[in-house]
PLY file of the C-alpha trace (Angstrom):
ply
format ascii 1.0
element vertex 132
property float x
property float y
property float z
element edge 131
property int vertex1
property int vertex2
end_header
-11.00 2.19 17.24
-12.89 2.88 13.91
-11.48 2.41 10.67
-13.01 4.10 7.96
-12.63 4.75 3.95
-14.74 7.94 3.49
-14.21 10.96 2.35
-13.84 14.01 5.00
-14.62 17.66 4.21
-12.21 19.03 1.33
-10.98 21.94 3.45
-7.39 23.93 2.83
-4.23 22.29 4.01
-1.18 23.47 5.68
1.69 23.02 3.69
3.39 20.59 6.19
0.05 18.47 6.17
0.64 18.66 2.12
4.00 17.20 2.40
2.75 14.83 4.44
0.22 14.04 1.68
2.71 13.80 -0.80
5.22 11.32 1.05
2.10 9.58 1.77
1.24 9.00 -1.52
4.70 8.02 -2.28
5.06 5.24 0.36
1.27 3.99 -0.51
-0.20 5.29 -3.64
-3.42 6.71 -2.70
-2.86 7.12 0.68
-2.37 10.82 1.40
-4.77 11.25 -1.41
-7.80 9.98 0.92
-5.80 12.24 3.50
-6.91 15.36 1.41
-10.13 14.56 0.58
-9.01 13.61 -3.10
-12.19 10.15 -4.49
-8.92 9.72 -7.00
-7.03 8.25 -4.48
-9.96 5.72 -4.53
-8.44 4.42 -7.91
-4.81 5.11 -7.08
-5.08 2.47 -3.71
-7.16 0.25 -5.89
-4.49 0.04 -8.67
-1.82 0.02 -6.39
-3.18 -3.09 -4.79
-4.08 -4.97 -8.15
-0.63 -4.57 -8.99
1.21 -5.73 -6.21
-1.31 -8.50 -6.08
-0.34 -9.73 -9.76
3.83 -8.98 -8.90
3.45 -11.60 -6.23
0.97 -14.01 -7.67
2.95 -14.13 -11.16
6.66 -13.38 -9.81
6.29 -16.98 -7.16
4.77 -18.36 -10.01
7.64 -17.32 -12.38
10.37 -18.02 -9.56
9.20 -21.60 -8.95
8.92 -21.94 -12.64
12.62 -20.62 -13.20
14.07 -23.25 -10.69
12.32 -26.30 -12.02
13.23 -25.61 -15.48
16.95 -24.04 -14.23
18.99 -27.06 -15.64
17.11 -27.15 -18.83
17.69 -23.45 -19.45
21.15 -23.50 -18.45
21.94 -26.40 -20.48
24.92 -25.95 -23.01
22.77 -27.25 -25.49
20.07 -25.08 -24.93
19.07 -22.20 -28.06
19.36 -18.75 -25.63
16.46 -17.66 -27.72
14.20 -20.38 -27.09
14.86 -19.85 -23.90
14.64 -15.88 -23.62
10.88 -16.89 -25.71
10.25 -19.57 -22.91
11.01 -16.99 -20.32
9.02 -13.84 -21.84
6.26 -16.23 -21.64
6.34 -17.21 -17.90
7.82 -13.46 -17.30
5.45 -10.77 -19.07
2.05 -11.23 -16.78
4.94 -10.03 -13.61
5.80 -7.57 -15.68
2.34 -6.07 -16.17
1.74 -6.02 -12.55
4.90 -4.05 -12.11
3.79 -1.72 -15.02
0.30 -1.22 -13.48
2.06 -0.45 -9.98
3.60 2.26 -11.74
1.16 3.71 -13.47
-0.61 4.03 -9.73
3.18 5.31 -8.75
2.95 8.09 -11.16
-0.76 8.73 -10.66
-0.44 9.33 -6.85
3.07 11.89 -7.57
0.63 13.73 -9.97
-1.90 14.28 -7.54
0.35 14.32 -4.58
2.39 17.34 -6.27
-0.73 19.31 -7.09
-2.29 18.93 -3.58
1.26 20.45 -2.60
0.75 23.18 -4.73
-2.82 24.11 -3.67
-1.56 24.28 -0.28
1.21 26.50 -1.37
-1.19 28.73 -3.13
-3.70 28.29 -0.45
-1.40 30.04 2.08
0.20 32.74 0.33
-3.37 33.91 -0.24
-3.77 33.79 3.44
-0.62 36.00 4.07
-1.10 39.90 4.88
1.17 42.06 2.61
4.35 42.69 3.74
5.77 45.99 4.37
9.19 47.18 3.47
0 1
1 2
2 3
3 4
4 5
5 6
6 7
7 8
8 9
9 10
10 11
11 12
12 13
13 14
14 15
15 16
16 17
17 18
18 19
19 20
20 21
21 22
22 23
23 24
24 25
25 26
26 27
27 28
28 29
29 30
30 31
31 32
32 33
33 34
34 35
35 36
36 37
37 38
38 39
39 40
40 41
41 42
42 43
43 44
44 45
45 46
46 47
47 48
48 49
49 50
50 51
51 52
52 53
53 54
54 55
55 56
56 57
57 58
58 59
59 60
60 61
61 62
62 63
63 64
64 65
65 66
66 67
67 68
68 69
69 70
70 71
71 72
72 73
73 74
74 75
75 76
76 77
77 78
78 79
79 80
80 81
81 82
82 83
83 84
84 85
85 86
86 87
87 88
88 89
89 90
90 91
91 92
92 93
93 94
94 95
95 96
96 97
97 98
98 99
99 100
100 101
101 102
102 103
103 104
104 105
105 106
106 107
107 108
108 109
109 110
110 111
111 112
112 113
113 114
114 115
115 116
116 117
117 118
118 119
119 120
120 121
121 122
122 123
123 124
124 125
125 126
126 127
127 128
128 129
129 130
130 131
């Protein structure tokens, strides 16, 4: 079986193939993009990937961080700003990779919808007139 990353033809989908698409893009950004024909889901699978790659790499890192330091933070002692600071610190680069995920999230809806709505468009044109 060959697996491959090009583009097909950009031909007119059905609308159930469009849905398809769309859920597509949902579940993987990008995804159904590629499916249509669309290069942006190119840059919607690439983001996608960069931030899920910096949610795990900086969330462990932050998790293993957060239970080595857990007594220290939790200490009745402790200043709960000094600590919020501390955590911000070890938090925000997790953070970014969630906000980048999104950003592909939104991208792929965008496109998703709009591949939806050419196929809506696409097949009313098709239609005859009706007759009443």
């Amino acid at each position: 079986m060959k697996i491959s990353l090009a583009l097909g033809p950009r031909q007119p989908l059905s609308r159930q193939t469009a849905w398809g698409c769309l859920t597509s893009n949902l579940a993987l950004p990008g995804s159904g993009s590629l499916l249509a024909g669309r290069r942006s889901g190119y840059g919607q699978l690439v983001l996608a990937m960069a931030g899920l790659l910096a949610i795990t790499i900086f969330g462990m890192r932050f998790i293993l961080w957060a239970l080595a330091n857990w007594s220290r933070l939790h200490a009745p002692e402790a200043d709960p700003l000094e600590s919020l600071l501390e955590i911000w610190v070890h938090l925000k680069w997790a953070l970014l990779g969630f906000g980048v995920a999104l950003i592909a999230w939104l991208w792929a809806l965008i496109t998703g919808l709009s591949i939806l709505n050419s196929a809506q468009r696409a097949e009313s044109t098709n239609q005859p007139p009706r007759l009443t």
